[in-house]
C-alpha positions in Angstrom: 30.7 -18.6 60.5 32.9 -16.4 62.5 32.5 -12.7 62.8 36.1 -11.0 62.1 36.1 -7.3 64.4 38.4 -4.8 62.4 39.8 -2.5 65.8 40.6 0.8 64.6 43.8 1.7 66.0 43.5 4.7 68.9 46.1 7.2 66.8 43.1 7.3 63.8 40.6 7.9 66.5 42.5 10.9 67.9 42.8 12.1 64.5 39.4 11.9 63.3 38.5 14.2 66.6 41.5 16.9 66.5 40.0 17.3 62.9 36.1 17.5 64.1 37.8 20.5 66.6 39.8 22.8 64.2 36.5 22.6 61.5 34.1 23.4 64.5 36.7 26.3 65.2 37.1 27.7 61.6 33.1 28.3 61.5 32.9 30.4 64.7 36.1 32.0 63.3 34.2 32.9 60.0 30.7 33.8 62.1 32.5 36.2 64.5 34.5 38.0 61.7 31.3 39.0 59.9 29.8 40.1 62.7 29.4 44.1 62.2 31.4 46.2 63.9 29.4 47.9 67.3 27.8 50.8 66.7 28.2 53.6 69.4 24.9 54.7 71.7 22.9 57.4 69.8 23.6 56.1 66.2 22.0 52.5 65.9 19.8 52.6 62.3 21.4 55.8 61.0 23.5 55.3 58.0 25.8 58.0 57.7 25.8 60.5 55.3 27.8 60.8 51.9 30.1 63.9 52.3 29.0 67.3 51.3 25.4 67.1 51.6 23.9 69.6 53.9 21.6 69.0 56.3 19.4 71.4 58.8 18.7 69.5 62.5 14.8 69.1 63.0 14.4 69.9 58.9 12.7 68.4 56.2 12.2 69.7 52.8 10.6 67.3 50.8 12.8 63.8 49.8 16.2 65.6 49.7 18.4 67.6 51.7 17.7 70.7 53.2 19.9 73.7 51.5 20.5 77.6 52.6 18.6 79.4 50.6 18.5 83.0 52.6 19.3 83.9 56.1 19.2 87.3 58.2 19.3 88.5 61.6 16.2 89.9 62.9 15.6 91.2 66.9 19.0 89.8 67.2 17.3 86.4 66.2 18.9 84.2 62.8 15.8 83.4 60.4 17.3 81.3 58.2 15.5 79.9 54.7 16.1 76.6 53.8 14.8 74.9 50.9 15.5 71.4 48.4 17.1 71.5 45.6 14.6 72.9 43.4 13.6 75.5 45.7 9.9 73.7 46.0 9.6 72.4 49.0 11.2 75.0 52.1 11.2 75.1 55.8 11.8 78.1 57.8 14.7 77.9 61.0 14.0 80.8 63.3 17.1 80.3 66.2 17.9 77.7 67.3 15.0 75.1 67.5 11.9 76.8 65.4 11.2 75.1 62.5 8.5 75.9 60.5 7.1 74.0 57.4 6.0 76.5 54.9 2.4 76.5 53.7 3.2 77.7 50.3 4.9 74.6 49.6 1.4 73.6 48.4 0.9 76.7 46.5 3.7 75.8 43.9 6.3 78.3 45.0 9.5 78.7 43.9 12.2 80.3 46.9 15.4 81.5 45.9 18.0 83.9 46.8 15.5 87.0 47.4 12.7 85.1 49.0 13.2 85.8 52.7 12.4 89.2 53.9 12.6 90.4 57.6 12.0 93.9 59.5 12.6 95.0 62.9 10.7 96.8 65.1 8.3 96.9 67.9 7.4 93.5 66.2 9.7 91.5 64.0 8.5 90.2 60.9 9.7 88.2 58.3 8.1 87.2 55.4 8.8 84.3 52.6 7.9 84.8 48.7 8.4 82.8 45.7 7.3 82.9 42.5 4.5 80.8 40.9 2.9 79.9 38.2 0.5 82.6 37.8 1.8 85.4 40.3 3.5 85.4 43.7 2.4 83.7 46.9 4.0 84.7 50.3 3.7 84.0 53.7 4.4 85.6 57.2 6.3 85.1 60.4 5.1 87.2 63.4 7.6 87.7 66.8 5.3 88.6 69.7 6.7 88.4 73.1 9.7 87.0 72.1 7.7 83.9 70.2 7.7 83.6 66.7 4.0 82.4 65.1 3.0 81.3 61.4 -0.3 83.8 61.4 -1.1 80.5 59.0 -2.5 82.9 56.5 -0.6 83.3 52.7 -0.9 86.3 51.1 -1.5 86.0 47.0 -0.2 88.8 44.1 -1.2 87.9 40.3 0.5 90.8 39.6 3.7 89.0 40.7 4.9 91.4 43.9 4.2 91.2 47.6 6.4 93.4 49.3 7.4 93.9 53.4 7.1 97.5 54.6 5.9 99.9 58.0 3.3 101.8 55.9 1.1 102.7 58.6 4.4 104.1 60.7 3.6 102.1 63.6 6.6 100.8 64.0 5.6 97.0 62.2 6.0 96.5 58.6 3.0 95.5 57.0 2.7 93.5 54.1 2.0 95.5 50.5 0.4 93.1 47.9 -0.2 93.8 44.3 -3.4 92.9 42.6 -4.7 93.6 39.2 -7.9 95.3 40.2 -10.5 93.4 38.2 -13.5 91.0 39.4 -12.8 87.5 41.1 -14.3 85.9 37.8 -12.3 87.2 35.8 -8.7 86.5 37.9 -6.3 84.9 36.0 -7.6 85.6 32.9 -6.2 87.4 29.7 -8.2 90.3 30.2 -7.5 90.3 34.1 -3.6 90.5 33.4 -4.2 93.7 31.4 -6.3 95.7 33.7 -4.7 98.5 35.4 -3.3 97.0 39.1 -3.3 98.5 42.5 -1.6 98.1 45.7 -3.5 96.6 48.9 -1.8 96.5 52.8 -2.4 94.7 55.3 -1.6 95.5 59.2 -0.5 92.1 60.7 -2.5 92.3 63.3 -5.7 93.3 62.2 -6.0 92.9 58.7 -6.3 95.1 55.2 -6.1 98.6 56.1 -6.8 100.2 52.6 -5.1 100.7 48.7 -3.7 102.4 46.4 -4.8 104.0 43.3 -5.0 102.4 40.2 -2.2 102.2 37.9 -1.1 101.0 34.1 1.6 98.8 35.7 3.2 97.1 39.1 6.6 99.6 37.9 4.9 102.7 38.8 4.4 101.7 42.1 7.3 103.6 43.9 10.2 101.5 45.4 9.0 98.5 43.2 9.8 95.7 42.9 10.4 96.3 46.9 7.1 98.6 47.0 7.5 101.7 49.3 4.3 103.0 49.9 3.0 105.8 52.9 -0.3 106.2 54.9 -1.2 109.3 52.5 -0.8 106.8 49.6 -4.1 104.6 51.1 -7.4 105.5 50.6 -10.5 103.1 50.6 -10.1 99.8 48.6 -12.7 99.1 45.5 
């Protein structure tokens, strides 16, 4: 039996490749177009950022954006308060590169509009408040030498004020703190909250430097809320 060869004429042939070509060049065609565009030095990974939301360069405050909260000029130097949305979690921006996460973050603080605080002087201080749960809690920011430090000691009130003044007329405000003058024990209690309160300051440098006398309530402190208080006012602390 005889073996019949069927020859494909050379025209199919030619076809059949021209077609393998133009399919082979449709798929790089579709591979190259969803390639993403290139992405200029400096900004590789970093997705940009919806518009409107603010942000603070070397902040953090918590998982959201950092917002103005307060901002003054102190030794010719912006301090500037910045803070989430809730006001719970804040950082403080001291010119241009000083940032400094706040320790009373952890204390439950809340830092709004009134929260920042800053004197001049022979030292510039600034000091950040907020309200908490059961008082005030506040913390201070020290310029020696031209370098600002976080003494990394808060200051608490549970009679809700803590208040930025030069009592001792040194030329550096010291920091006024109002306590209801009653027995560690019995702190935070009922009882505790109605016991006559007094005033305690403390130098920056070296530490309480004596109180007030007792009164009924914070408002008869003068000055208060911002608590004005002199050298004559101080006398030994219970």
């Amino acid at each position: 039996m005889r073996t019949q060869v069927v020859r494909t004429p050379r025209s199919v042939l030619v076809t059949a490749m021209l077609a393998v070509v133009v399919t082979a060049g449709v798929i790089v065609a579709v591979i190259l177009l969803r390639q993403p565009a290139p992405v200029p030095d400096g900004e590789a990974g970093v997705p940009p950022l919806p518009d409107g939301v603010p942000t603070a360069p070397g902040a953090s405050c918590g998982y959201s954006a950092c917002r103005e909260v307060g901002a003054m000029t102190v030794g010719g130097v912006p301090v500037v308060l910045l803070a989430d949305e809730t006001g719970k979690q804040g950082v403080v921006r001291i010119g241009a590169d000083s940032v400094f996460p706040l320790i009373i973050n952890d204390m439950g603080v809340t830092l709004t509009g009134d929260s920042l605080r800053c004197v001049d002087g022979a030292t510039p201080v600034c000091l950040v408040r907020g309200k908490t749960a059961d008082g005030s809690a506040a913390e201070l920011f020290v310029s020696r030498g031209g370098i600002w430090r976080d003494p990394g000691k808060p200051y608490f009130s549970d009679a809700g004020t803590i208040a930025l003044n030069d009592v001792t007329a040194d030329g550096i405000a010291d920091v006024i703190v109002v306590r209801h003058e009653c027995p560690d024990a019995q702190s935070g209690s009922a009882r505790c909250q109605a016991a006559p309160v007094l005033a305690e300051v403390y130098d920056v440098a070296s530490g309480s430097v004596g109180c007030t006398r007792r009164y009924t309530a914070p408002s008869e402190l003068r000055g208060w809320p911002d608590v004005r208080l002199t050298r004559a006012d101080l006398r030994t602390c219970p």
